[in-house]
N, C-alpha and C positions, 0 to 999 in steps of 0.2 A: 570391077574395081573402079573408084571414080578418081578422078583426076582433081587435086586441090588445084580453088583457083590460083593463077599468076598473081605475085606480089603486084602491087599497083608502081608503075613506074618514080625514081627517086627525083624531088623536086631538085630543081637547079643549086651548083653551089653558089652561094652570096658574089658575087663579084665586088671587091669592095669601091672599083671606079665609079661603078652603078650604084652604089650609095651616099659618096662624097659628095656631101654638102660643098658649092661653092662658095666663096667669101663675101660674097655677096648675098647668100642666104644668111651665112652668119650674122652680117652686116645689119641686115633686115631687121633681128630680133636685138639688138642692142644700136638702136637709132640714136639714141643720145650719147652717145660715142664717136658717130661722125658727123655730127653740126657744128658750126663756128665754134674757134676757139674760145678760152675763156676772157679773152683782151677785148674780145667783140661782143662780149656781153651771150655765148653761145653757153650750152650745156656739155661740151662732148673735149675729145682730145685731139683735137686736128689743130693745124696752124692756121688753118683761112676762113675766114669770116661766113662763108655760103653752108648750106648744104650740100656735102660731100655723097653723101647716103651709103657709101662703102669704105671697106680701107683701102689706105690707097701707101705711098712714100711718107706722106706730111701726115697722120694718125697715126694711132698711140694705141692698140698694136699697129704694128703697117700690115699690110697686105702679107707679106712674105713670114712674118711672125702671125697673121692671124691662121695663115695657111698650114704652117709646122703645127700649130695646137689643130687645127681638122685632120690634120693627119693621124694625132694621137686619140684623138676622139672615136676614128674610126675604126683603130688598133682593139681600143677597149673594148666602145660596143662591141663590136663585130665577135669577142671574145665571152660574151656573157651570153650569146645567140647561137641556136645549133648553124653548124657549116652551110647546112642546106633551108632553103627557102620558096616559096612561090614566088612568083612577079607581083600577087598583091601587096605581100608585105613590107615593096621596096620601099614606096611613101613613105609610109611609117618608118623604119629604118634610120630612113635622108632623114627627116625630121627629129629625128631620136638624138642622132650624131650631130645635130647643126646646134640642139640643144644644148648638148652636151659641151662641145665647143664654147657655147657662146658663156657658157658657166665659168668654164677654167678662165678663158680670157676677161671674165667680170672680177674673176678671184686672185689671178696671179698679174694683170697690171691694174687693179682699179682695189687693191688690196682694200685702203683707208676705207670704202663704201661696204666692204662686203657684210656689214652689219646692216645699211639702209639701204642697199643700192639692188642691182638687179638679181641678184647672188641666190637668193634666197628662194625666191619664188620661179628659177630657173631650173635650182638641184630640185626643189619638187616635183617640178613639168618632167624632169628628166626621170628621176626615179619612177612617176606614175607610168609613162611611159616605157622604160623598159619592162617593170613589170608586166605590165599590158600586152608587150610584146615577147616577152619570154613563155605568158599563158596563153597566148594566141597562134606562135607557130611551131608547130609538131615538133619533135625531136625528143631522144633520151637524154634525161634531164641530166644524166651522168657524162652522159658528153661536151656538158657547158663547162670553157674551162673555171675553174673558179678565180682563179688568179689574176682573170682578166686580158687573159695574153690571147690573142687572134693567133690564126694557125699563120699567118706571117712570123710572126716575133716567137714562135714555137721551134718555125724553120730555124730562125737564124740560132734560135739557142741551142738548137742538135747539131748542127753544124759548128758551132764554136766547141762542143763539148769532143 
């Protein structure tokens, strides 16, 4: 009688720390957001004249409002993604959610734009992307939630229930 081989060991779950984009990544993809203001002849939403290159207190989102939308960004993705993952895939991931991010913050404070502005060509990066990444790592497809909800925001809703 022969012995079936052993399943292959399960890849890690996601850590969603390990994939949070900093706001400073965010930052990065939406640059004309933190250069001189518009009195200084600047492109972006800050109050001071320089190059900011992040959000900070004086930018429009701040730091702590760009930080709450990474949070929700992370929520999502991570929801559309099976639990479990390799180490390669974290890049991609960061990059996925920093996107995603930098989309909402182009749509929900830079509304007026979101027809010319960065809006447009960000939900496409982001969409080709998670597709990308939803055919690239392993899992039953029946296990992604559809709703969007990460197995955090799943927690808290079994617990309230």
């Amino acid at each position: 009688m022969t012995v079936p081989d052993p399943l292959p060991p399960l890849p890690p779950v996601i850590d969603p720390a390990a994939v949070r984009p900093t706001v400073d990544d965010v930052a990065l993809l939406l640059r004309t957001r933190t250069v001189g203001g518009q009195a200084q002849g600047g492109l972006g939403a800050d109050t001071g004249p320089g190059d900011v290159t992040t959000f900070t207190d004086d930018t429009r989102p701040t730091a702590i409002e760009a930080d709450a939308v990474i949070g929700h960004a992370v929520d999502e993705v991570l929801g559309f993604l099976p639990a479990r993952a390799d180490a390669q895939y974290l890049p991609a991931i960061l990059r996925t959610i920093a996107i995603r991010a930098a989309s909402v913050i182009e749509i929900s404070f830079f509304r007026e734009t979101t027809d010319t502005g960065a809006a447009a060509p960000l939900n496409t990066a982001y969409t080709a992307d998670l597709q990308a990444l939803q055919r690239a790592i392993p899992g039953d497809p029946e296990a992604f939630t559809a709703a969007g909800l990460s197995e955090r925001e799943q927690d808290i809703l079994a617990a309230a229930q």
